[in-house]
C-alpha positions in Angstrom: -163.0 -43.5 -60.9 -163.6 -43.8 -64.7 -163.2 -46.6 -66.7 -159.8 -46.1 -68.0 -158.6 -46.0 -64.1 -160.5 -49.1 -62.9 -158.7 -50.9 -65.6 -155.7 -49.8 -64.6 -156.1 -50.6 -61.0 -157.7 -54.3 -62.1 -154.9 -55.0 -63.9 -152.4 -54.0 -61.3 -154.1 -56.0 -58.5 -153.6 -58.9 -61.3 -150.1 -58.0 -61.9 -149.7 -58.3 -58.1 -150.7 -61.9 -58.3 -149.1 -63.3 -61.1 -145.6 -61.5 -59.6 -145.3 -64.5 -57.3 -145.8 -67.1 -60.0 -142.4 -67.8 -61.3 -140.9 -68.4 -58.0 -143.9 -70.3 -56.1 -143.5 -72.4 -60.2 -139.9 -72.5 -59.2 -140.3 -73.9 -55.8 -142.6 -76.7 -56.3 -141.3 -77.9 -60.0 -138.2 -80.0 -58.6 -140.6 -81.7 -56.4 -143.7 -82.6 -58.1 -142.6 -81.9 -61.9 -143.4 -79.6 -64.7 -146.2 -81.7 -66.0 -148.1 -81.4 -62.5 -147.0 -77.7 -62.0 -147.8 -76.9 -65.3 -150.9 -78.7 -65.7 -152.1 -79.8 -62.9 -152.6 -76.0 -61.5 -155.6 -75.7 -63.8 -157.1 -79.0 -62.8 -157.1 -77.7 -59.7 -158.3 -74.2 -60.8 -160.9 -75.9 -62.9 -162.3 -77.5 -59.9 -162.7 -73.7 -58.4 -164.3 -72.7 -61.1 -167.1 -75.0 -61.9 -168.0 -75.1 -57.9 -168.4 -70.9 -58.8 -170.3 -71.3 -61.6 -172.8 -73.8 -60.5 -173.4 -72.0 -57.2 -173.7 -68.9 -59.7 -176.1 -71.5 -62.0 -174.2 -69.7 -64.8 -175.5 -70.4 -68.1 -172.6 -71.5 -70.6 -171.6 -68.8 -73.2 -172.6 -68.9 -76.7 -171.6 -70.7 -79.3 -169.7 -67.9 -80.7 -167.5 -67.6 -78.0 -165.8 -71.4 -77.6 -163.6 -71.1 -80.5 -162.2 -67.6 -78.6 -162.5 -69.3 -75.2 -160.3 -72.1 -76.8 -157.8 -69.5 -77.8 -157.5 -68.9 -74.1 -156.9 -72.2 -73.4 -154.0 -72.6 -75.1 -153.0 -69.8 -74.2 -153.3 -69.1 -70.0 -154.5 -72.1 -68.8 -151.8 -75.1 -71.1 -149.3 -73.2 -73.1 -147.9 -70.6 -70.9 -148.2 -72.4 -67.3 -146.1 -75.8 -68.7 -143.7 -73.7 -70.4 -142.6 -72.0 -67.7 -142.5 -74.9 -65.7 -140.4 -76.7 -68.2 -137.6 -73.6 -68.3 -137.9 -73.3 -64.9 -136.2 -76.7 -64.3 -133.0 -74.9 -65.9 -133.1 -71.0 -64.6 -133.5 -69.5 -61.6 -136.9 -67.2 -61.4 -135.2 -64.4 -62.1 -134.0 -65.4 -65.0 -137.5 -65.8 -66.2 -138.5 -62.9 -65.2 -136.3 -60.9 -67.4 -137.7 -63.4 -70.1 -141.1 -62.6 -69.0 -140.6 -59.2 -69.3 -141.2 -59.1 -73.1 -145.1 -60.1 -72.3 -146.6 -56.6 -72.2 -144.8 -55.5 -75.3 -146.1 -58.9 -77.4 -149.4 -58.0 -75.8 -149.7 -54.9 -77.0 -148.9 -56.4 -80.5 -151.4 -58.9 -80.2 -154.4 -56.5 -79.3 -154.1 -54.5 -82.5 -155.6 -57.9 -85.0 -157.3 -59.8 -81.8 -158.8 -56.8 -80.2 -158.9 -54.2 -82.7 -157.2 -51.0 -80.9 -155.1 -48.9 -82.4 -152.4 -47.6 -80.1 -150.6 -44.1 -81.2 -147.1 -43.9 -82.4 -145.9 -42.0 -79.0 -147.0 -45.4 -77.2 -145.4 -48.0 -80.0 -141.9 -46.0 -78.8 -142.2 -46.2 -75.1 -143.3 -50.1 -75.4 -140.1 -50.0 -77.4 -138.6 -48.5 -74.7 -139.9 -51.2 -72.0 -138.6 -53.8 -74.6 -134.9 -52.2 -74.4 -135.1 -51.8 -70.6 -135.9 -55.8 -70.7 -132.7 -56.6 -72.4 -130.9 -54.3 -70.0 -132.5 -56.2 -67.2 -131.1 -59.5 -68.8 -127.5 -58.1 -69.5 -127.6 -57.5 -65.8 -128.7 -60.3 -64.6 -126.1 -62.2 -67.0 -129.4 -63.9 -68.8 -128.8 -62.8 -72.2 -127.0 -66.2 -73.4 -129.6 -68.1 -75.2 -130.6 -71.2 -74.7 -133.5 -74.0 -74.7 -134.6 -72.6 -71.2 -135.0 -69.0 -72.9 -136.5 -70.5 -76.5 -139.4 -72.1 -74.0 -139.9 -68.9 -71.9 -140.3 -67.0 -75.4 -142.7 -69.5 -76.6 -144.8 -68.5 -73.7 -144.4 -64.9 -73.8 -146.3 -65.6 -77.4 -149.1 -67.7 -76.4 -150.0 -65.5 -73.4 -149.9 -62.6 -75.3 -152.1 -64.0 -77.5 -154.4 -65.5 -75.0 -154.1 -62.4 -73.2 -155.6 -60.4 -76.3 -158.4 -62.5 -76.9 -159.5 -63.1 -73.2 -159.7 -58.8 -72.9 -161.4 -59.0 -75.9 -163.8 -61.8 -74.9 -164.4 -60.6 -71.1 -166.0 -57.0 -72.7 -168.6 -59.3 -73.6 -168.8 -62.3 -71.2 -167.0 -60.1 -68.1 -163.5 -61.8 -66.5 -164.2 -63.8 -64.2 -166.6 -65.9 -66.5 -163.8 -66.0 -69.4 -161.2 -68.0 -67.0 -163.9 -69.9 -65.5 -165.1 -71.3 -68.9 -161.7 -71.6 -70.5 -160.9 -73.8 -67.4 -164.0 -75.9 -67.7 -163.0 -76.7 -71.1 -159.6 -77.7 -71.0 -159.8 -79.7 -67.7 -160.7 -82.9 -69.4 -158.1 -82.6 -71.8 -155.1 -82.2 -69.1 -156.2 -85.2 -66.8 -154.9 -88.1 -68.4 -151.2 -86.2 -68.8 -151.4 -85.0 -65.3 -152.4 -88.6 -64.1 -149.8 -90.3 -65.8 -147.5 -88.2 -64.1 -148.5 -88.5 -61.3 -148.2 -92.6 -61.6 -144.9 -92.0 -62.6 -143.1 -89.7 -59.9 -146.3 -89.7 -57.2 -146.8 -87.0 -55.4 -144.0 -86.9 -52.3 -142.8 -83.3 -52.4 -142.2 -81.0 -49.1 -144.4 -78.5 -47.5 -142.6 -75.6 -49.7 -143.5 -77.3 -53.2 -146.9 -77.8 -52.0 -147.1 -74.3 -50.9 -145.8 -73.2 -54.3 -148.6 -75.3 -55.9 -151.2 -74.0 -54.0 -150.3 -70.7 -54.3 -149.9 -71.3 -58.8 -153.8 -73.1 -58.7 -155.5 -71.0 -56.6 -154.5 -67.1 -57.2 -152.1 -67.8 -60.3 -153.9 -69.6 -62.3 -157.8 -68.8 -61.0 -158.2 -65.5 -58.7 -155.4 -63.7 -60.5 -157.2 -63.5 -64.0 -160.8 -62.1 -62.3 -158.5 -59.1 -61.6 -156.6 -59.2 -65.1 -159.5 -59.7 -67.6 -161.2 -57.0 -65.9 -158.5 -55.0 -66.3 -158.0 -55.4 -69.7 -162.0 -55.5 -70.8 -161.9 -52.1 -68.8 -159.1 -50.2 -69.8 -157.9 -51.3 -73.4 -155.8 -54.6 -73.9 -152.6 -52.6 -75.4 -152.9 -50.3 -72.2 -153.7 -52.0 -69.1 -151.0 -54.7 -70.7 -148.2 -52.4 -70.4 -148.6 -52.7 -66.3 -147.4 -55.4 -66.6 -143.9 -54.5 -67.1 -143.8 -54.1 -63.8 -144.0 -57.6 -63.1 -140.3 -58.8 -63.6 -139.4 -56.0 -60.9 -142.0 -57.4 -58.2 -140.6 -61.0 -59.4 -137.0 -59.9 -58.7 -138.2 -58.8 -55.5 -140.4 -62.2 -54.3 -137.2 -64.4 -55.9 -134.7 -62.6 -53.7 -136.7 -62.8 -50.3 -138.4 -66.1 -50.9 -135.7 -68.5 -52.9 -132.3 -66.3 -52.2 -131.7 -66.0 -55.3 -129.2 -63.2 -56.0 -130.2 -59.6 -57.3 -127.3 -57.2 -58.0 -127.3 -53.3 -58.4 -127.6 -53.5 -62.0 -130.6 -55.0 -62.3 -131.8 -52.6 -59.6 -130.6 -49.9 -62.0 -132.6 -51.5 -65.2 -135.8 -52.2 -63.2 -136.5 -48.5 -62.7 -136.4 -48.3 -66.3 -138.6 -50.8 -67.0 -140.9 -49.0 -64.3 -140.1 -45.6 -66.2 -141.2 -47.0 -69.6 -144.5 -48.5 -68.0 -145.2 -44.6 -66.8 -144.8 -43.5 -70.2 -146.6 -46.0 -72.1 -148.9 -44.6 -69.6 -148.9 -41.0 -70.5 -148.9 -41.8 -74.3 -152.4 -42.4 -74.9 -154.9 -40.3 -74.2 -157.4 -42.1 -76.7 -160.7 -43.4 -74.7 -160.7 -47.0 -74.9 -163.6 -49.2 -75.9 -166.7 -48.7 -73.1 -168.7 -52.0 -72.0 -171.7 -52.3 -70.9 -171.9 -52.2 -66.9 -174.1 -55.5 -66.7 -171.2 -57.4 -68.7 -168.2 -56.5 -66.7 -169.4 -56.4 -63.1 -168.7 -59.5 -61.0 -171.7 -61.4 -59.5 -173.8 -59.7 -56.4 -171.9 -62.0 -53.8 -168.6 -59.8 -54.3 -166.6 -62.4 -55.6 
C-alpha cells in the first residue's frame, strides 16, 4: 500500500476505537463523575505510557517540540475528554455524537495554519457537505435545540481539532505513538490533584458497567486509540485522513443503540448514509500527494507495539 492508503487505514482503525468513547464516557460518568472520567482516563493512560517508554528507554523529545506537545495536551488528553464528560451528564451518546460529528470538518480547518496543507476547493465543498449531513443527523435525532450540553460538546469539537492538527503535524517528526505518550507524561501531574480531590469527595463505588466504561476510555480511548490516529494523520495528510472521521457518529449511533438502548429512528439512519457519502467524497476530492515522512520517524518500535 502507499502512504496515502496506510494513512487512511491508520486512521480508520483509530476511528474504530474512539466510536465507542461517548457511550463507554456515558456509562461510567453517573457513577464515578466527570472529573474522574474526564481526567482520570489519562492518569491512567499516563501510567501506560511511561511503563512503554521506559521499557522502550525512549529519549524525551526536543525542546522544540513541548510547546506543540502542550498543544496536545490541552487538546486530547484535558480539554476534549472532561468536556464530553461534563455534557454527557445531560444527553444521551447519541446526542453527542451528532455534536461530535462537526470534528473532521473543524479538523480540516485547523490543518491548513497548524499543519500547513492546502486542501482543493472540490474538498472544502464535500467537508461542507459532511457538515450539512451533521445537522441532518441532529434534526433527526431531535438534537438541534441548543443548550449548555451542546455549547460544551462544541468547545471540544474545537480543542480536538486543534490538538488533532498539531499532533499529525508533530507525529511526522516524532511518529504517533511517541506524541500521545509524551503529551500524557506531561499533563499527568497536573490532573492528579483535581482527580484526587474528586475522588475524596464521591470515592470510587460505581458498578461493574462504569468501571468497564472507564477501562475501556483509559486504555484504547485515551492511549491505544491515538497510536492508530496520529499515524494516520502523519501518514496521510491531517485535512484527509480527518475526514474519516465522519464516520464516527454512525458507528457511535450504532455502539449507543446495542450497548445503552438508546433509541435510533429511521431518520437518522437516513442522514448517516449521507454523512458516510460526504466522507467518500471528501475522499475522491484530492488527489494532491500529501506530505512524505521519513520511514524511521513514523514506524512503531521493533516489538510491534
Amino acid at each position: 500500500m502507499g502512504r496515502e492508503t496506510k494513512g487512511l487505514a491508520w486512521g480508520t482503525l483509530g476511528v474504530l476505537a474512539f466510536s465507542l468513547t461517548l457511550p463507554a464516557t456515558r456509562a461510567a460518568v453517573p457513577d464515578l463523575g466527570s472529573v474522574v472520567v474526564g481526567l482520570g482516563r489519562a492518569l491512567v493512560a499516563a501510567l501506560l505510557a511511561g511503563m512503554l517508554l521506559l521499557a522502550l528507554r525512549e529519549r524525551p523529545p526536543a525542546r522544540r517540540h513541548w510547546p506543540a506537545l502542550t498543544v496536545v495536551v490541552l487538546g486530547v488528553v484535558v480539554g476534549f475528554p472532561l468536556f464530553t464528560a461534563l455534557a454527557l451528564r445531560y444527553v444521551p451518546a447519541v446526542h453527542g455524537a451528532v455534536v461530535v460529528g462537526l470534528l473532521p470538518a473543524a479538523t480540516a480547518v485547523m490543518a491548513v495554519p497548524r499543519a500547513g496543507e492546502r486542501p482543493p476547493r472540490a474538498f472544502w465543498l464535500a467537508c461542507f457537505g459532511g457538515v450539512v449531513a451533521v445537522f441532518v443527523f441532529a434534526a433527526a435525532e431531535g438534537a438541534g435545540r441548543p443548550q449548555v450540553a451542546d455549547l460544551l460538546l462544541l468547545a471540544a469539537v474545537a480543542l480536538g481539532a486543534l490538538s488533532y492538527a498539531e499532533g499529525g503535524r508533530l507525529a511526522r517528526d516524532l511518529g504517533g505513538w511517541r506524541v500521545i505518550c509524551w503529551a500524557l507524561l506531561l499533563a499527568a501531574p497536573f490532573l492528579a490533584v483535581p482527580v484526587a480531590l474528586s475522588i475524596a469527595s464521591r470515592g470510587l463505588d460505581a458498578g461493574p458497567g462504569a468501571w468497564l466504561g472507564f477501562a475501556y476510555v483509559s486504555i484504547v480511548s485515551m492511549f491505544l486509540g491515538f497510536f492508530a490516529w496520529y499515524r494516520g494523520l502523519a501518514l496521510g495528510g491531517v485535512a484527509r485522513v480527518g475526514q474519516v472521521q465522519l464516520i464516527q457518529p454512525v458507528l457511535t449511533l450504532g455502539w449507543g443503540a446495542l450497548l445503552l438502548g438508546e433509541r435510533v429512528g429511521t431518520g437518522a439512519i437516513l442522514a448517516s448514509l449521507l454523512v458516510v457519502a460526504s466522507a467518500g467524497l471528501t475522499r475522491m476530492s484530492w488527489k494532491v500527494r500529501p506530505f512524505t515522512p521519513h520511514v524511521d520517524q513514523i514506524e512503531l518500535p521493533a516489538s510491534g507495539i
